[in-house]
C-alpha positions in Angstrom: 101.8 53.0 158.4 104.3 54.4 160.8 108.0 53.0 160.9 110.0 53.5 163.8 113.4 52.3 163.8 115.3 52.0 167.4 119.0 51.3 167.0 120.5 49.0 169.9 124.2 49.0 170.9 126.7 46.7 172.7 123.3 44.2 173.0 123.8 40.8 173.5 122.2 38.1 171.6 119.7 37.4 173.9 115.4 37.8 174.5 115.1 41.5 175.0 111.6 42.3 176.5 109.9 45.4 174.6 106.7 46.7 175.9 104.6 49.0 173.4 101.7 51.0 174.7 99.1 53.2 173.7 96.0 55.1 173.7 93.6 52.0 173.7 96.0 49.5 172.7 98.8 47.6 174.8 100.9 45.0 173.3 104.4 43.0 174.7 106.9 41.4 172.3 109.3 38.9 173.0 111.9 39.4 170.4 115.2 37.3 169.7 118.0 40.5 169.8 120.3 39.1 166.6 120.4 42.3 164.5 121.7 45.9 165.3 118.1 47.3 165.2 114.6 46.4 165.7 112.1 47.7 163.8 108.5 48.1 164.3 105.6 48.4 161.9 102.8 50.0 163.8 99.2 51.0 161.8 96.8 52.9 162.9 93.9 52.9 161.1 92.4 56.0 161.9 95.4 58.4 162.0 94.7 62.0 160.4 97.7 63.5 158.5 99.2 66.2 160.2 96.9 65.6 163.6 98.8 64.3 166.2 97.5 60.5 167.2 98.7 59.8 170.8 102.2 58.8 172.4 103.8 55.6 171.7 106.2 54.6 175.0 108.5 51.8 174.4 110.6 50.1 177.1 113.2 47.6 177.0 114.3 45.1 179.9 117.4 42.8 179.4 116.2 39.2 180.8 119.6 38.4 181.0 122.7 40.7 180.4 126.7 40.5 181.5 128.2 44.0 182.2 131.6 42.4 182.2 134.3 44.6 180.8 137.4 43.3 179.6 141.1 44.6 179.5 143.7 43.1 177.0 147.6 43.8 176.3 149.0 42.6 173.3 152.5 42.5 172.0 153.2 41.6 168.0 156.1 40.1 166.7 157.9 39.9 163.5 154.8 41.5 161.3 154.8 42.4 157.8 156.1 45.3 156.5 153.5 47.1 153.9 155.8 50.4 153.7 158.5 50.6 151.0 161.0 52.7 153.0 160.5 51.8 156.2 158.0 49.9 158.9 154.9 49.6 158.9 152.5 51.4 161.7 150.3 48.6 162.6 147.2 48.6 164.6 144.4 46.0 165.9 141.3 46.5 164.9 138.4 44.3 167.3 135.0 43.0 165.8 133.0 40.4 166.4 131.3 37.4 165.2 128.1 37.1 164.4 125.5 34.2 165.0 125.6 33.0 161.4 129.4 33.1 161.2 129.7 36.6 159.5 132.0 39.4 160.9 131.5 43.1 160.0 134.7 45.3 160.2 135.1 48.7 160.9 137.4 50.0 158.4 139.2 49.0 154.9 141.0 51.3 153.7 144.0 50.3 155.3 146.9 48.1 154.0 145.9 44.5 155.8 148.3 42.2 157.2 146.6 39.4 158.6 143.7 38.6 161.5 143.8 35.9 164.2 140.9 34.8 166.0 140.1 33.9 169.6 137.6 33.8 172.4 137.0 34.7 175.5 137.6 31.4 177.3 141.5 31.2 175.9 141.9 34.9 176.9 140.8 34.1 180.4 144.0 31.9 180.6 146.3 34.5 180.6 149.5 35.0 179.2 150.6 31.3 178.4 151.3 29.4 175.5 147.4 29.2 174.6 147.5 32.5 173.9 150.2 33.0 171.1 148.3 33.4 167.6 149.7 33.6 164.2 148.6 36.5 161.6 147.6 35.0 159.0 147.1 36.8 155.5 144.6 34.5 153.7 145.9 35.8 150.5 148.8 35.7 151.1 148.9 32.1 151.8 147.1 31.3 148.6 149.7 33.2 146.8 153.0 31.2 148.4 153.5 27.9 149.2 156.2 28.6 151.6 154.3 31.2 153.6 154.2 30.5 157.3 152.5 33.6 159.0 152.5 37.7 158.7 154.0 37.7 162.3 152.7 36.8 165.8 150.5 38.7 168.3 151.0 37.4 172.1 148.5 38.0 175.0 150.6 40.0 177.9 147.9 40.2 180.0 144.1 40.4 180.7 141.2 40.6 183.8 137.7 41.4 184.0 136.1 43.9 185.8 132.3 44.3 186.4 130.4 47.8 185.1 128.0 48.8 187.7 125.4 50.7 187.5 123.8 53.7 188.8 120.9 51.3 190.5 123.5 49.1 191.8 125.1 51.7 194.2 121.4 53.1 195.3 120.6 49.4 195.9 124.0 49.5 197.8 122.5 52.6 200.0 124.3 55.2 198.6 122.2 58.3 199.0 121.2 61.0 196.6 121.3 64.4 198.4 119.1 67.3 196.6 119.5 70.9 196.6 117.3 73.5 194.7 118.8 77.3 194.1 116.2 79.6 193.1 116.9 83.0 190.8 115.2 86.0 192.9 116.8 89.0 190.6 114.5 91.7 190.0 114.5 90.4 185.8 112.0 88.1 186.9 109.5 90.7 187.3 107.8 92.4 190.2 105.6 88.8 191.3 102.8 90.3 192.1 102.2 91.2 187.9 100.5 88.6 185.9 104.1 89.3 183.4 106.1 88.0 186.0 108.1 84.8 186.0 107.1 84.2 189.8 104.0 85.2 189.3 101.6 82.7 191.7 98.5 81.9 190.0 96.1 80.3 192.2 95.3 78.0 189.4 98.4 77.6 187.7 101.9 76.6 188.9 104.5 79.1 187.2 107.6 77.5 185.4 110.1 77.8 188.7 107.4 75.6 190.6 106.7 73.5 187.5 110.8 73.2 186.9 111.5 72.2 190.5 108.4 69.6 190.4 109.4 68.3 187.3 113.3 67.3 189.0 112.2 67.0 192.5 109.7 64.9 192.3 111.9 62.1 190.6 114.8 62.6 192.8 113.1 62.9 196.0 112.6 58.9 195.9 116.3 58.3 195.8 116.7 60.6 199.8 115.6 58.2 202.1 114.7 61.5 204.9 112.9 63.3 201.9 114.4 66.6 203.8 116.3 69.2 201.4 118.0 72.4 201.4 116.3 75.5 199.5 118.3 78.4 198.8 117.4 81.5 197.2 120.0 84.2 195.1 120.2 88.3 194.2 117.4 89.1 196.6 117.5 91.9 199.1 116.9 90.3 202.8 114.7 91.6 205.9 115.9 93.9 207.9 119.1 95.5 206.7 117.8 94.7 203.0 121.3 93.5 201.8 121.6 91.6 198.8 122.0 87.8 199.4 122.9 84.7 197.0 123.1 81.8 199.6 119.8 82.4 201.6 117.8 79.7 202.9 114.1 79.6 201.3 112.5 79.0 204.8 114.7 81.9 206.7 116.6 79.7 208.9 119.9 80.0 208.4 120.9 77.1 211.1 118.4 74.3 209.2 117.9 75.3 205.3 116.0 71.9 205.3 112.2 71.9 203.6 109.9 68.2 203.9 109.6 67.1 200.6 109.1 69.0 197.2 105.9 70.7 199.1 107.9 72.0 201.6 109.7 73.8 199.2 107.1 75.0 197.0 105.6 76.7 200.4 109.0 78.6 201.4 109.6 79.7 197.7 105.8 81.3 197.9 106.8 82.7 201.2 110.3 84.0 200.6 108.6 86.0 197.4 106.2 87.9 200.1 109.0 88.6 202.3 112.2 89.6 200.2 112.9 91.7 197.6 114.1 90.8 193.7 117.1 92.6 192.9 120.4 91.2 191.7 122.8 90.2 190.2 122.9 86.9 188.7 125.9 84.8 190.7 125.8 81.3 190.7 129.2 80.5 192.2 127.6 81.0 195.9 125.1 78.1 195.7 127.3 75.9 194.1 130.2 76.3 196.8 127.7 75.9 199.6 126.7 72.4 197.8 130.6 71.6 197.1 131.3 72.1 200.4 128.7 69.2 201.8 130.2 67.2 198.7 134.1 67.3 199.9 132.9 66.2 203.4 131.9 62.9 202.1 133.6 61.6 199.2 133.3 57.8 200.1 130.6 56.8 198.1 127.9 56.6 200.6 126.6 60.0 199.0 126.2 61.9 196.0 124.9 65.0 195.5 122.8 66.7 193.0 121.9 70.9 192.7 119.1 72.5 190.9 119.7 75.8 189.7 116.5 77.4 188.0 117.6 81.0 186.1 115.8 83.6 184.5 119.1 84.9 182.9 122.3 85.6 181.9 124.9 84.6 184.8 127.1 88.1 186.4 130.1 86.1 187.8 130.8 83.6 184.8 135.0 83.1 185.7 133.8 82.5 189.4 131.1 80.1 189.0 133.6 78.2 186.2 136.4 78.2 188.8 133.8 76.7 191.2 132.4 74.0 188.8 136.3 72.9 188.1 136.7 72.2 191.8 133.4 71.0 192.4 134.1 68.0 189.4 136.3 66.5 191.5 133.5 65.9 194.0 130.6 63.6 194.4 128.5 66.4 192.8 126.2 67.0 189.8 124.4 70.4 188.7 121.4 71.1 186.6 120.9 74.6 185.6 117.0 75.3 184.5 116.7 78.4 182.0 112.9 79.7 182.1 112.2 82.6 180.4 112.7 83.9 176.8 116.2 85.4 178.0 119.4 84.2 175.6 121.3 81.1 177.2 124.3 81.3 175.6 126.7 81.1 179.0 124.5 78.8 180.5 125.2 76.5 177.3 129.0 77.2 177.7 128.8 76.4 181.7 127.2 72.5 180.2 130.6 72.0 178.6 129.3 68.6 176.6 131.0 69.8 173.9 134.2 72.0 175.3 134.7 70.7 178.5 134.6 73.5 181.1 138.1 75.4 182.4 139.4 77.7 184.6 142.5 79.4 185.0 144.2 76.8 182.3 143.1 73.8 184.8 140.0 71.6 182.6 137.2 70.2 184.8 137.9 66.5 185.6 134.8 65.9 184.2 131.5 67.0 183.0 129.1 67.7 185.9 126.8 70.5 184.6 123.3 69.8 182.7 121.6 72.7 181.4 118.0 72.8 179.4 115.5 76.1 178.5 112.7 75.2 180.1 110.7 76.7 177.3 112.1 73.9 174.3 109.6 71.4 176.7 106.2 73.7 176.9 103.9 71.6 175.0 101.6 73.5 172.7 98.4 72.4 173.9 99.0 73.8 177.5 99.6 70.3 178.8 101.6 70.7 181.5 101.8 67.3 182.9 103.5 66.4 179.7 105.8 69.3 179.8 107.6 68.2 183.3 107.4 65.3 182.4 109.7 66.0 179.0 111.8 68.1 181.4 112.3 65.8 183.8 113.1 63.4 181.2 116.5 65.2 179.4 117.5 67.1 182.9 118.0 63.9 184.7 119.6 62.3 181.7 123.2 62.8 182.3 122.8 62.3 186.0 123.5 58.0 186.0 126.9 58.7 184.0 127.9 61.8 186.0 127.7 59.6 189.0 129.3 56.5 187.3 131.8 58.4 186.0 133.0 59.9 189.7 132.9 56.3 191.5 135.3 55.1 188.7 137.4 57.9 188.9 138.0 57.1 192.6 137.4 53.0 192.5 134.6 52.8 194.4 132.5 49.9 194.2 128.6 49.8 195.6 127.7 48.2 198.6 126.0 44.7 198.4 122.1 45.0 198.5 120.6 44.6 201.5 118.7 41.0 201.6 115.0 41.3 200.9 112.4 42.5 203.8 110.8 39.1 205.3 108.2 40.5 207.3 107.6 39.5 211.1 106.1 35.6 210.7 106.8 35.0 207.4 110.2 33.1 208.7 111.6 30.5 206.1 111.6 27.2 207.6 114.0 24.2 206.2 113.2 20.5 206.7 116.0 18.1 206.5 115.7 14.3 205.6 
């Protein structure tokens, strides 16, 4: 017997649809959401301790949901004082009902006053008489005969706002714009060696070419033209053989565009027969030249996304920082792709998800930068289908809030969807009587 336990937050009470497949077996749940969790019993009956038995993939569809969000002032009045020497510091504490009329609260260790309760339909009046509520100290009342209320909290204000999401401004035709930088320093190895990282096995993709299928692939679907830059870094260049770190993959400076993923997996091979690893590591090149496509169009319409796959450990750290705090202010996301056995440790700092990011005392806005070692997502079997698809997975986590969190920042709303394609004589006719 194998117990998973999936914990749900900020779920309505509603029917959540839960699809669970696997090898051989396919079966779909509808299940009433009243609890913070959901768990699920599943037996096989020929699992083999220690032996892995197959994947189990669950998804979740809301049949119904409200992405309303809600903003409240409050002003209290006259409350009770719980400090001997002086006022009290009070504070509201939100929680909410549940179904069968219990309430869970978040914290107890603090001197109560006295709770109120409302609802959303006598908010959504407004600051009026309707919304004037006594604190009332239960015990407190039971205690004293004369006890009229522990103070008053008024409503000042309140209006609702929808949360959209990523989908909504895609569906809205905003436009994701893809970029992949590539690492040609001579750490990579000479690519003609078996040992080398761009080594091009005629059987076998290496892990830049599995890295950028892995992201590509996925992203490609959300550029309607399918048409991206490919830029390549600390190679030496044909003829003068001076070192480069903004060179486009397929040699034309003028149009840097490759068709699709494939088109870039055939300029990478080709650059690698025509220029020369050497170094060093900057990153702060390639992520300018994105930025400055980003500050040209910071209406919403597009948003723009850079690959950077890496071999090692970065040569112009306080450059590329400076250019990741301007480039947060911009419709811009990066993901930084380690392959290699090399040590990280920069790259991890550049990801700033637990120090945000600065530069010359001035914080990133916010946090744009994903990194992940490609080698934490080799499966052990060899199965590299899997592998990208794990990869592809975490790396394009982040991206949805990276993007929400810039159209916020600057109040843009998405577009309305487009009405759906009727096809030529498949008109709609209506028939009045």
């Amino acid at each position: 017997i194998i117990s998973s336990k999936l914990n749900f937050s900020n779920i309505p009470s509603k029917k959540i649809s839960i699809c669970m497949s696997f090898k051989n077996h396919t079966k779909d749940l509808k299940i009433s959401k009243t609890q913070a969790f959901i768990v699920f019993l599943i037996s096989f009956h020929r699992g083999i301790p220690g032996k892995k038995c197959g994947t189990i993939i669950l998804t979740a569809e809301e049949l119904s949901n409200c992405r309303d969000s809600g903003t409240m002032q409050f002003c209290a009045n006259k409350l009770d004082k719980k400090d001997f020497f002086g006022k009290s510091d009070p504070f509201m504490v939100f929680y909410r009902s549940n179904e069968d009329g219990t309430c869970c609260i978040c914290h107890v260790n603090h001197d109560f006053i006295g709770d109120f309760t409302t609802s959303y339909r006598e908010l959504a009046r407004g600051q009026s008489q309707f919304n004037v509520y006594e604190v009332i100290n239960t015990k407190k009342k039971m205690k004293k005969k004369k006890y009229v209320n522990s103070g008053t909290v008024t409503l000042l204000s309140f209006s609702v706002e929808s949360e959209f999401t990523f989908l909504d401004y895609i569906k809205g035709g905003t436009q994701i714009n893809f970029t992949v930088a590539i690492d040609f320093t001579a750490s990579n190895g000479n690519p003609s060696q078996s040992t080398s990282l761009h080594y091009m096995n005629p059987y076998q993709l290496n892990a830049y070419a599995m890295a950028l299928k892995a992201v590509g692939e996925i992203i490609q679907d959300y550029d309607s033209d399918k048409m991206f830059p490919a830029l390549g870094f600390g190679a030496k260049l044909p003829p003068d053989w001076r070192v480069s770190h903004e060179f486009p993959l397929n040699g034309n400076i003028e149009n840097p565009y490759c068709n699709g993923i494939e088109g870039i997996l055939e300029a990478y091979h080709q650059s690698l027969k025509t220029v020369q690893l050497y170094g060093p590591t900057n990153f702060a090149p390639v992520v300018n030249h994105v930025a400055r496509y980003a500050a040209a169009v910071q209406d919403g319409s597009q948003y723009f996304v850079l690959l950077i796959i890496t071999d090692g450990v970065i040569s112009d750290m306080a450059q590329t920082k400076e250019a990741i705090v301007n480039g947060a202010k911009l419709p811009m996301s990066i993901i930084i792709v380690g392959v290699g056995q090399a040590e990280f440790d920069a790259m991890v700092e550049l990801d700033g998800d637990d120090i945000r990011i600065s530069s010359r005392g001035k914080l990133a806005e916010r946090d744009i930068v994903q990194f992940v070692p490609f080698r934490d997502y080799m499966d052990r079997t060899g199965n590299h289908v899997l592998s990208m698809a794990r990869l592809a997975k975490d790396v394009l986590a982040e991206i949805p809030d990276q993007f929400i969190s810039y159209m916020k920042s600057r109040g843009i709303k998405p577009n309305p969807a487009p009405p759906p394609y009727t096809p030529p004589g498949h008109t709609h006719h209506h028939t009045q009587i």
